[in-house]
SESE-834648 format. One record per residue (C-alpha): residue number from 0; x, y, z. Coordinates in Angstrom, 3 decimals. Layout:
<drenro nr="NUM" u="X" v="Y" w="Z"/>
...
//
This chain:
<drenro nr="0" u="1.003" v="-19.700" w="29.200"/>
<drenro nr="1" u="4.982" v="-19.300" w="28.560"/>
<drenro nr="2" u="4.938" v="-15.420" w="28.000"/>
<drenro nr="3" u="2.473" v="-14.789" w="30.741"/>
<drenro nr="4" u="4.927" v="-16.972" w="32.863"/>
<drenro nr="5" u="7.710" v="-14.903" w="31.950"/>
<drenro nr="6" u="5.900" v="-11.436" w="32.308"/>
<drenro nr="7" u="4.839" v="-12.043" w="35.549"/>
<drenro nr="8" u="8.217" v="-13.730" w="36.403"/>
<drenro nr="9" u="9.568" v="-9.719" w="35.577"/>
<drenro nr="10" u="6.985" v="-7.912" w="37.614"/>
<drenro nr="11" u="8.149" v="-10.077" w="40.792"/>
<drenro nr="12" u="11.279" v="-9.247" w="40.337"/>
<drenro nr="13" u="10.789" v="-5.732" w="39.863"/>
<drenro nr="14" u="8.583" v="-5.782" w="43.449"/>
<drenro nr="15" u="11.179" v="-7.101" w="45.440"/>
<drenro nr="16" u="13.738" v="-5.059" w="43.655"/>
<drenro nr="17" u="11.711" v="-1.913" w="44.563"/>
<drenro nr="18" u="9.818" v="-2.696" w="47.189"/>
<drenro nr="19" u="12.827" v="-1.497" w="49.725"/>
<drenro nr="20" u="12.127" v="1.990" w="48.249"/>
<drenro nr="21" u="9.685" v="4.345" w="49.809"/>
<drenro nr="22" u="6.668" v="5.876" w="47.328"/>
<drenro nr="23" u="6.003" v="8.962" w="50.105"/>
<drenro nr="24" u="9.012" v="11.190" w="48.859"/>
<drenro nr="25" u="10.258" v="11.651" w="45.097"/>
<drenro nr="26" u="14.181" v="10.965" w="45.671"/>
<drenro nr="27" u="14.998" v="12.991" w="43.372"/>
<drenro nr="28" u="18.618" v="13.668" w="43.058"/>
<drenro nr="29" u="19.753" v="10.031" w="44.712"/>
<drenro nr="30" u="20.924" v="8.562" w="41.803"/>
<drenro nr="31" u="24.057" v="8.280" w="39.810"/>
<drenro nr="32" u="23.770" v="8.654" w="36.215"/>
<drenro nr="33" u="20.919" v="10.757" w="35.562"/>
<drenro nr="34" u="21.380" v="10.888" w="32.079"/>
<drenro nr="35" u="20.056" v="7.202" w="31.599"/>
<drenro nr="36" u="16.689" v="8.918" w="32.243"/>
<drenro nr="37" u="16.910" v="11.079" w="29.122"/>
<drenro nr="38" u="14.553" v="9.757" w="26.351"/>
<drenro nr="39" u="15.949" v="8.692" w="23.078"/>
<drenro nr="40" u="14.414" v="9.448" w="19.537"/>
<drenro nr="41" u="12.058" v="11.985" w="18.464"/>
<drenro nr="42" u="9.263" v="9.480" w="17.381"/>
<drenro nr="43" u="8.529" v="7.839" w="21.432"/>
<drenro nr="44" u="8.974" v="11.506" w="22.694"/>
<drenro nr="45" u="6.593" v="12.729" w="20.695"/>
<drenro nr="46" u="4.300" v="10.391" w="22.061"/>
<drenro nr="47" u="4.843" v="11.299" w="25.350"/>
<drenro nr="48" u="7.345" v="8.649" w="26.120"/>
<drenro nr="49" u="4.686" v="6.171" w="25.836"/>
<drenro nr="50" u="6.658" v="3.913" w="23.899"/>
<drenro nr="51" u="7.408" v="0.423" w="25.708"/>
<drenro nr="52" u="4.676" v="-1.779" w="23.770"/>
<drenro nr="53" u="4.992" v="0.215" w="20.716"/>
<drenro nr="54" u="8.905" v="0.192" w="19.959"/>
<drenro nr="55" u="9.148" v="-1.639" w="16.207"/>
<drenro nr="56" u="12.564" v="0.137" w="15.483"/>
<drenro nr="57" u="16.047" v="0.531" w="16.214"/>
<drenro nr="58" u="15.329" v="2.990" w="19.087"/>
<drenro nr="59" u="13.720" v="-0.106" w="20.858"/>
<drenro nr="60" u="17.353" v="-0.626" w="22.081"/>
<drenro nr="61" u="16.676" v="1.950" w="24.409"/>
<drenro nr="62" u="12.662" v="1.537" w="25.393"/>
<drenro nr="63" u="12.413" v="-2.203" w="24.926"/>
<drenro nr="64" u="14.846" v="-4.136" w="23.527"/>
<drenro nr="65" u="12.267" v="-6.575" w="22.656"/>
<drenro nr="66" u="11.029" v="-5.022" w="20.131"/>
<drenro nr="67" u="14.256" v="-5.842" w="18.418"/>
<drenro nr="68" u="13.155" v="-8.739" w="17.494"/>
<drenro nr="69" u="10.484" v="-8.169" w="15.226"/>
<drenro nr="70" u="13.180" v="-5.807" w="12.866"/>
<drenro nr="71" u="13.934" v="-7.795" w="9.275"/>
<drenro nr="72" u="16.461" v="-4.777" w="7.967"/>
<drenro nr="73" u="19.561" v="-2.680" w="9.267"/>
<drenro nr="74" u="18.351" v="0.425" w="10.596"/>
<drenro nr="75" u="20.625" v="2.739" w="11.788"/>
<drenro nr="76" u="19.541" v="5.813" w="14.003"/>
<drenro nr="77" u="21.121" v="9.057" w="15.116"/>
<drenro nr="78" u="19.413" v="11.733" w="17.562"/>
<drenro nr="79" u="20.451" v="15.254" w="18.681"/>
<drenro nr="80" u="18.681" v="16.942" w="21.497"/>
<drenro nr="81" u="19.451" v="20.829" w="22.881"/>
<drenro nr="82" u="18.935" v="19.694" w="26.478"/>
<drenro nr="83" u="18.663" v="21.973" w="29.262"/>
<drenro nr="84" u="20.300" v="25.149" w="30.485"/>
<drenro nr="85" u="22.749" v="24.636" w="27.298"/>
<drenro nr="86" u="23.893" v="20.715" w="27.562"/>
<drenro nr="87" u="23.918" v="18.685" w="24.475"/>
<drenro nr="88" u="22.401" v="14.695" w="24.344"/>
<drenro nr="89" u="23.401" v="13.105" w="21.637"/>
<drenro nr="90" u="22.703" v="9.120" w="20.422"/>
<drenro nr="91" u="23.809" v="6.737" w="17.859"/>
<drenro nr="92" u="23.061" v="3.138" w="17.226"/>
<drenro nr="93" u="22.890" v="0.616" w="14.752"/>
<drenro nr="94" u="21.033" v="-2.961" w="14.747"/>
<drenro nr="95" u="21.528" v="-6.095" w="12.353"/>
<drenro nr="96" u="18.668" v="-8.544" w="11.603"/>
<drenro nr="97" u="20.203" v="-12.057" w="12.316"/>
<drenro nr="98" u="17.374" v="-14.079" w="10.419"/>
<drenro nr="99" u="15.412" v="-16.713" w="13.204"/>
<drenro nr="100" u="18.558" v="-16.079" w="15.492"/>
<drenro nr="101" u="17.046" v="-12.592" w="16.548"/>
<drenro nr="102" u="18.728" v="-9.152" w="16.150"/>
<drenro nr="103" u="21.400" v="-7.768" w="17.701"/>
<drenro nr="104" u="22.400" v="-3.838" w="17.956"/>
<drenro nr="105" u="25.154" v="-0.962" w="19.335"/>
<drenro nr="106" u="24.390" v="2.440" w="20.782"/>
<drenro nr="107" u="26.066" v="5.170" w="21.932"/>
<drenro nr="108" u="24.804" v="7.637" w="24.649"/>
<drenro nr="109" u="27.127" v="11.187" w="24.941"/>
<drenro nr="110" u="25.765" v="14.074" w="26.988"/>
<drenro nr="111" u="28.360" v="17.053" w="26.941"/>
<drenro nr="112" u="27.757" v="20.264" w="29.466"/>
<drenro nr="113" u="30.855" v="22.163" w="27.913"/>
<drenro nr="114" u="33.596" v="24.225" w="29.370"/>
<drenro nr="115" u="33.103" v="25.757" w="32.229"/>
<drenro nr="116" u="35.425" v="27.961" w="34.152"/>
<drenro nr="117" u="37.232" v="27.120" w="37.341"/>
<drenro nr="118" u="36.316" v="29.303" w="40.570"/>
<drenro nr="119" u="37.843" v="29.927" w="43.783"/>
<drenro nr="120" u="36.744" v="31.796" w="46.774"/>
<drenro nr="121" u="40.189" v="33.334" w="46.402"/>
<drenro nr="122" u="39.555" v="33.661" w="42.359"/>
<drenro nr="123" u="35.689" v="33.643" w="42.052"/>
<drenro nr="124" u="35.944" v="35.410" w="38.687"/>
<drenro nr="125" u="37.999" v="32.048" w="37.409"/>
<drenro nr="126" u="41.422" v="31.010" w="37.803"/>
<drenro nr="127" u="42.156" v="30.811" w="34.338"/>
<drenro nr="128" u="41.449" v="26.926" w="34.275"/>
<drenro nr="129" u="38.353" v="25.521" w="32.821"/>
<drenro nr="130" u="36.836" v="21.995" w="33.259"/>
<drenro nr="131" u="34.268" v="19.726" w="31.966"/>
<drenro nr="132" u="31.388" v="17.220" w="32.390"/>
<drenro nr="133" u="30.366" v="14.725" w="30.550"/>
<drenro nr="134" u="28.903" v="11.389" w="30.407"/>
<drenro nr="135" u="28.796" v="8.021" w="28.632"/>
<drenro nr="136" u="26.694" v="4.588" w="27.916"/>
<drenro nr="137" u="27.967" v="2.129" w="25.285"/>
<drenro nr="138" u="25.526" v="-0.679" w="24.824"/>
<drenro nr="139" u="25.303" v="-3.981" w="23.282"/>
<drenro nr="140" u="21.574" v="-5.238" w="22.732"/>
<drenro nr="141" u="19.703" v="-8.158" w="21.343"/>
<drenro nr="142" u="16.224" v="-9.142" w="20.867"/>
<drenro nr="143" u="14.753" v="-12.810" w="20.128"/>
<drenro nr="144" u="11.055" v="-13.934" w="19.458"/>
<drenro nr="145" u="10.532" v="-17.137" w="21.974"/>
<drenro nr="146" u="7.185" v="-17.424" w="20.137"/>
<drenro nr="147" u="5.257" v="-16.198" w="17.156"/>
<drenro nr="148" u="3.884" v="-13.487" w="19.924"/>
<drenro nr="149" u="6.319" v="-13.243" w="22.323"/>
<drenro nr="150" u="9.785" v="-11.851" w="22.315"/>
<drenro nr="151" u="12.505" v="-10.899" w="25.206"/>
<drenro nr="152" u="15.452" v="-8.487" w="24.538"/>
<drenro nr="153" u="18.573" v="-7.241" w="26.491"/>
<drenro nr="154" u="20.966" v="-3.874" w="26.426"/>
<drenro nr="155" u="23.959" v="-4.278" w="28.210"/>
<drenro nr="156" u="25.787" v="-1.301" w="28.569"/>
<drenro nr="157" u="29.051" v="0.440" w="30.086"/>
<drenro nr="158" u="28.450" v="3.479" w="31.883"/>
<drenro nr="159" u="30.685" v="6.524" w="32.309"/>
<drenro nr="160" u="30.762" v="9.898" w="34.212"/>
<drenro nr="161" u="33.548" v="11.983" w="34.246"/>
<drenro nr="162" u="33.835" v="15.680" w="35.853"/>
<drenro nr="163" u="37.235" v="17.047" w="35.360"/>
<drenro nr="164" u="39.423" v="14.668" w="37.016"/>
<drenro nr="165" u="37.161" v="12.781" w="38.523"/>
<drenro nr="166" u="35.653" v="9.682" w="37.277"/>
<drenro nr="167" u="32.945" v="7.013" w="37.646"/>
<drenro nr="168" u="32.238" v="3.516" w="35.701"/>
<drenro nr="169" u="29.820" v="0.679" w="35.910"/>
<drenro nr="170" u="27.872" v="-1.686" w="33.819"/>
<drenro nr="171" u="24.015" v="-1.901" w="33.831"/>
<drenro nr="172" u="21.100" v="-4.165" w="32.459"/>
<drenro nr="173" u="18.333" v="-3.534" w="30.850"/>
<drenro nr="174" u="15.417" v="-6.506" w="30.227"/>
<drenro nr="175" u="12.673" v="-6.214" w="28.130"/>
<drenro nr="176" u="9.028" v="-8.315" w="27.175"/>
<drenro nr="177" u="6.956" v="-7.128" w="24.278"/>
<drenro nr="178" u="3.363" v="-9.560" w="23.977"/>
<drenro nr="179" u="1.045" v="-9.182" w="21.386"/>
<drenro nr="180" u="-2.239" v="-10.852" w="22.678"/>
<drenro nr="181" u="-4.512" v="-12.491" w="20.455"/>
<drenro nr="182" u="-6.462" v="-9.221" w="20.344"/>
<drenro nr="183" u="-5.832" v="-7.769" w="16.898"/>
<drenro nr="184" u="-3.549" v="-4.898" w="17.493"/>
<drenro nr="185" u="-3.491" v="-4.948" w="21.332"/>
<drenro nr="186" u="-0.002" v="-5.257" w="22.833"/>
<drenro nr="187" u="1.683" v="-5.282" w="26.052"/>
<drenro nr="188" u="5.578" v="-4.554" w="26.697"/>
<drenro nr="189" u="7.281" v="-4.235" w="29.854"/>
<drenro nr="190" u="10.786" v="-3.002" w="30.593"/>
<drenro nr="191" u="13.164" v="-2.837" w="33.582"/>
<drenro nr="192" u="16.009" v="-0.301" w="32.842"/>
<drenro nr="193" u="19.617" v="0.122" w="34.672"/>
<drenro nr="194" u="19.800" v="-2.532" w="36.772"/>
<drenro nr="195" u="23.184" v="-2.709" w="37.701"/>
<drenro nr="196" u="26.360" v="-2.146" w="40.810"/>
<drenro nr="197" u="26.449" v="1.337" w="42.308"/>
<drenro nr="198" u="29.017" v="3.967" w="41.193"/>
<drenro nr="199" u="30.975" v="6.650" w="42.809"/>
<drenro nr="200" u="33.061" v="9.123" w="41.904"/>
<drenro nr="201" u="37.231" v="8.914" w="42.381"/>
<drenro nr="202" u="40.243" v="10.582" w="40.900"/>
<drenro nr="203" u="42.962" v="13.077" w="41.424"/>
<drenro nr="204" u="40.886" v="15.893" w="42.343"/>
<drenro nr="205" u="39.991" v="13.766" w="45.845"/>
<drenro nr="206" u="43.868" v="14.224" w="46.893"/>
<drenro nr="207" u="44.349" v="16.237" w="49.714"/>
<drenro nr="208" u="47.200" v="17.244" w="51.903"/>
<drenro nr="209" u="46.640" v="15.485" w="55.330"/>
<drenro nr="210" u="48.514" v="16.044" w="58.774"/>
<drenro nr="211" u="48.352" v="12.941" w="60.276"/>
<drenro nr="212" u="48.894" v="14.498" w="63.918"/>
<drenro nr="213" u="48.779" v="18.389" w="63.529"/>
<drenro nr="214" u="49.611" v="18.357" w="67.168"/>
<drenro nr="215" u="53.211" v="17.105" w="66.266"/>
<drenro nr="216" u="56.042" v="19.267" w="66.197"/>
<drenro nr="217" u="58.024" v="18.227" w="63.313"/>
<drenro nr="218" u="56.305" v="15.986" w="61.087"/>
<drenro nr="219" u="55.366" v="15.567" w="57.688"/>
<drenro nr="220" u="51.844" v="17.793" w="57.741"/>
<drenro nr="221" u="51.789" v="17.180" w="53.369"/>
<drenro nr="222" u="51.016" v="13.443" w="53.687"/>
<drenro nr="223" u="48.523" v="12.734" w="50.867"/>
<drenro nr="224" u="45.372" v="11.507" w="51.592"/>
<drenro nr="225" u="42.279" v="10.639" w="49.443"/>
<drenro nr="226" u="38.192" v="12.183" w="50.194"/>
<drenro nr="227" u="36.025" v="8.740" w="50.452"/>
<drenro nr="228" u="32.826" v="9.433" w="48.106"/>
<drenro nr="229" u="29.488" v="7.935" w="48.990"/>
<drenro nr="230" u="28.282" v="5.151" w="45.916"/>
<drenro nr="231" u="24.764" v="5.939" w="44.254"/>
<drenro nr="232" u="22.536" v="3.627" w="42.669"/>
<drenro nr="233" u="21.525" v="3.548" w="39.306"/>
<drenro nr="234" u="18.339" v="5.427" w="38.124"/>
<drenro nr="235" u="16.737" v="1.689" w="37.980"/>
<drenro nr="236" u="12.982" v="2.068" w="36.098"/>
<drenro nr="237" u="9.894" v="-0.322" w="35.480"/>
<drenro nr="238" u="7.870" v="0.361" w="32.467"/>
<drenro nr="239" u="4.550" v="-1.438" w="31.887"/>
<drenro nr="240" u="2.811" v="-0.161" w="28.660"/>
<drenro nr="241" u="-0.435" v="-1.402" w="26.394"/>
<drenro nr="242" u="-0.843" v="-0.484" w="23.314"/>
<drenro nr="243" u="-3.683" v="-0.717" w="21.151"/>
<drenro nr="244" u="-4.051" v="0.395" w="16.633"/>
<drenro nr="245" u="-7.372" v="1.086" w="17.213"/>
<drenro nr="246" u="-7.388" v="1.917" w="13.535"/>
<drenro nr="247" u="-5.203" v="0.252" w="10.714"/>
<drenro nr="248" u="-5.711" v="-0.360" w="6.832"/>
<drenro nr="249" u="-3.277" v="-0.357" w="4.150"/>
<drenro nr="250" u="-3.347" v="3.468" w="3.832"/>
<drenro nr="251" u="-3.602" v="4.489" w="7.883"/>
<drenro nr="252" u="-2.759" v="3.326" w="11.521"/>
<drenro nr="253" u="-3.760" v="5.222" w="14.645"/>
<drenro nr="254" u="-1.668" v="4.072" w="17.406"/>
<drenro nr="255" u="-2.587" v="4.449" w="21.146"/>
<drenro nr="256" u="-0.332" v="3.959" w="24.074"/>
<drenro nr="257" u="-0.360" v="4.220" w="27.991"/>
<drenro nr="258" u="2.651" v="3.294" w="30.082"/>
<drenro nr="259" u="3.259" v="3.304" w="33.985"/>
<drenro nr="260" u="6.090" v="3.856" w="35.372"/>
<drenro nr="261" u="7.770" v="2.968" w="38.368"/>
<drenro nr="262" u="11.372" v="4.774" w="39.131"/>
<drenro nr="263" u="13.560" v="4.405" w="42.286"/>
<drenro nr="264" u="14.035" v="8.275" w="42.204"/>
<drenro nr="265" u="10.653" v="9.657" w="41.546"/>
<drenro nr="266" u="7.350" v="9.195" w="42.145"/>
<drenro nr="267" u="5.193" v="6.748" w="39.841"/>
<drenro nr="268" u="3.604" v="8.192" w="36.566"/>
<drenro nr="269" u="2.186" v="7.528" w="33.587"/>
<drenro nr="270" u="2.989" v="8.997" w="30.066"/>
<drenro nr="271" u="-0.198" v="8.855" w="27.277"/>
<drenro nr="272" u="0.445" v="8.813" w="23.856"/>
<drenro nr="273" u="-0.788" v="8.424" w="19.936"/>
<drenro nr="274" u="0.571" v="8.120" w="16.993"/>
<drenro nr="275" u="-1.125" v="8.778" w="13.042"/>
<drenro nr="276" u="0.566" v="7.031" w="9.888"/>
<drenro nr="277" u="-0.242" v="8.153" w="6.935"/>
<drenro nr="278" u="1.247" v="5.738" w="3.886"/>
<drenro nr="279" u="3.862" v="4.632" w="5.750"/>
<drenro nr="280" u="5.289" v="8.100" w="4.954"/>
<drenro nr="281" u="3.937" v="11.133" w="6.992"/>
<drenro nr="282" u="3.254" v="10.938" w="10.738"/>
<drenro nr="283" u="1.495" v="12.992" w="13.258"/>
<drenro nr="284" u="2.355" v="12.535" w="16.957"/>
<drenro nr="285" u="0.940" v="14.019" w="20.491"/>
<drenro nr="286" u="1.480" v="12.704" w="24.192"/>
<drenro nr="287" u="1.559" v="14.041" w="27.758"/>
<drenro nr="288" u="4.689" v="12.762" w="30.282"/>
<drenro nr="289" u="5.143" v="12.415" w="34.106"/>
<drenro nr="290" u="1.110" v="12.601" w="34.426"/>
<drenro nr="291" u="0.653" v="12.231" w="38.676"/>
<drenro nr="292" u="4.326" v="13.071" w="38.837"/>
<drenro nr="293" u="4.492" v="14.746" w="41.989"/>
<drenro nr="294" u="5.833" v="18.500" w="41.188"/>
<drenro nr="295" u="6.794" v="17.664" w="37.568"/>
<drenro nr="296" u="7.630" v="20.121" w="35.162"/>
<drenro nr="297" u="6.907" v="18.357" w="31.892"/>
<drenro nr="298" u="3.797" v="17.658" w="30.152"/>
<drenro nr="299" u="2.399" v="17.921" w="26.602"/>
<drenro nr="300" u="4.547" v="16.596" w="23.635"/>
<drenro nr="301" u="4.200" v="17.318" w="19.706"/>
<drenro nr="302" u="6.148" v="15.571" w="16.882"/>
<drenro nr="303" u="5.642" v="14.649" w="13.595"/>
<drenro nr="304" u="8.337" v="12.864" w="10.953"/>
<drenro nr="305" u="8.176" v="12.287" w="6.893"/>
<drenro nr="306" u="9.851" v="8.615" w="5.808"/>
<drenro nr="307" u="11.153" v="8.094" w="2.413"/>
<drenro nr="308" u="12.848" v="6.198" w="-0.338"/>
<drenro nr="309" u="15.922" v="7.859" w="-0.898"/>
<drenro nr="310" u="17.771" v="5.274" w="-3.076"/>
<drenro nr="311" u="17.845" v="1.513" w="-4.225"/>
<drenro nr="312" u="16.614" v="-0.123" w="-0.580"/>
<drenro nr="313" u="18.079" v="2.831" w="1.546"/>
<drenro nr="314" u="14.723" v="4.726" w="3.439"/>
<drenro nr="315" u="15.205" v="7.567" w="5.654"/>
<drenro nr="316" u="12.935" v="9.258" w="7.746"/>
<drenro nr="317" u="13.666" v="12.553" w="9.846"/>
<drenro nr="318" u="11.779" v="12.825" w="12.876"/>
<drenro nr="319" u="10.965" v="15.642" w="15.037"/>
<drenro nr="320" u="9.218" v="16.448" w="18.983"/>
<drenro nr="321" u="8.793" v="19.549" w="20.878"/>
<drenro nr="322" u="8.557" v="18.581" w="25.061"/>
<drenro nr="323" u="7.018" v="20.956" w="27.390"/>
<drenro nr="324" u="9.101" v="21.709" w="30.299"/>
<drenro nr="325" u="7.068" v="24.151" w="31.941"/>
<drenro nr="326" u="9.326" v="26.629" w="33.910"/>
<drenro nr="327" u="12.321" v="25.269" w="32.552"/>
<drenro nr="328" u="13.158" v="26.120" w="28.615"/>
<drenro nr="329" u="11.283" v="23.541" w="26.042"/>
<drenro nr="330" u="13.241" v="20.824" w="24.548"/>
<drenro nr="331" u="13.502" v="19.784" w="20.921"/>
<drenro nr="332" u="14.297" v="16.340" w="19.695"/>
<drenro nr="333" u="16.253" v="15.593" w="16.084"/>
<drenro nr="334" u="16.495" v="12.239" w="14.476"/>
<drenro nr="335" u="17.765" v="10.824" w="11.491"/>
<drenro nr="336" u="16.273" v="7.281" w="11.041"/>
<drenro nr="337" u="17.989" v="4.833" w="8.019"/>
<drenro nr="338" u="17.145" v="1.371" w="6.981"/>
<drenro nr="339" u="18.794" v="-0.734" w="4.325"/>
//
């Protein structure tokens, strides 16, 4: 009665947290810190994303942190991804089992756009100058098990954004539930993501040269003066998943998952997704994204990954998914997985 308590504690909270927010139009675009949105790990994009009441490893820091809880070694997890129109997305993170006081884990986010040169309307061909973009979440997380089937998690994490000189910061939440019901195999995990201040942009490139009365004869027309930006809210998310082994032995597991979703930018969705173990050592992994998405460009997702002893208690696994991104260029999704 606790954990349903608590769950439904979350989806109230998540109502009145979204319930300002219109459904009719997508939003896209209103947010600050897009890159929160990006998916971590090869193994949850390969299943389509569907991921919040599976996540059993140390990529649950970024799905569910929940699912932290359950971990009983160090895992450590690193994940390249050749992003669109040429950007890099790159994370890191590491989590420690703390016996019946839960686990705790770090993880970086970096997403890198490159140089780019600087253009004028006087010098559209570039003025020599180049600039960058880039952006940055560094999160502490821990997960707990309240019960022997209920757990909570959190991921705390500082955000940056930085475009030449111009630079944003916050801090955001993420909360997580992960229930397994008394239904052999059936599980239920629900996740609110970025909940946090807004942030807007400031730095030296919003200096300007003002005239405080141009109509003056004889004064200072090279006061400075700073642009105002407009704040943006975080890309804040709901995630309500159930997933279900519909088939497990000592030898196999067959894994099926189907999350909702319910973003402050978008429309609501729902990702589908499966996964097939094979020994704990080969996997096979298919899922479709953003399904009712109003004009979405993704879809299917493939993946597969090997896991193996490599020495003394040290297992890696290497873990890859292809998304479909329609018009835009197809993504692929590296990851290096390690436990000790």
């Amino acid at each position: 009665m606790k954990q349903i308590k608590i769950v439904l504690t979350l989806l109230f909270i998540t109502q009145l947290v979204f319930g300002q927010y219109s459904k009719d139009v997508s939003n896209v675009g209103t947010t600050a810190a897009p890159f929160l949105e990006i998916g971590v790990g090869a193994r949850a994009i390969g299943m389509g994303g569907a991921f919040v009441a599976t996540a059993n490893d140390v990529s649950a820091m970024y799905w569910n942190p929940a699912g932290l809880a359950d971990l009983k070694t160090v895992q450590a997890i690193f994940v390249h991804t050749d992003w669109l129109v040429d950007i890099t997305f790159d994370y890191a993170g590491m989590v420690f089992p703390l016996a019946r006081f839960g686990t705790l884990g770090l993880n970086l986010t970096a997403l890198n756009m490159g140089e780019m040169k600087v253009r004028t309307i006087d010098h559209p061909e570039g003025t020599g100058e180049y600039f960058d973009a880039r952006d940055m979440a560094l999160g502490l997380a821990y997960g707990i098990k309240l019960t022997n089937r209920f757990a909570l998690g959190f991921n705390v994490k500082y955000i940056s954004q930085t475009i030449w000189k111009e630079h944003a910061s916050g801090f955001a939440l993420d909360i997580g539930t992960l229930y397994e019901t008394p239904w052999k195999g059936l599980r239920i995990g629900a996740a609110l993501s970025n909940f946090g201040a807004d942030m807007k942009m400031d730095g030296n490139d919003l200096l300007v040269y003002y005239d405080v009365d141009p109509y003056q004869l004889g004064n200072n027309d090279r006061i400075f003066a700073g642009l105002e930006t407009d704040a943006w809210p975080l890309p804040l998310n709901f995630q309500l998943g159930v997933a279900y082994d519909a088939w497990q032995s000592d030898l196999q597991r067959l894994t099926f998952e189907v999350d909702a979703l319910h973003p402050i930018d978008n429309t609501e969705s729902m990702n589908l997704g499966l996964e097939y173990e094979l020994q704990k050592k080969f996997f096979i992994r298919a899922g479709y994204r953003n399904l009712f998405l109003k004009d979405s460009e993704e879809g299917f997702t493939l993946g597969g990954g090997i896991h193996l002893p490599l020495m003394g208690n040290i297992k890696g696994g290497f873990d890859y998914a292809f998304a479909d991104f329609g018009r835009l260029q197809n993504t692929h999704r590296f990851t290096i997985l390690l436990s000790f």
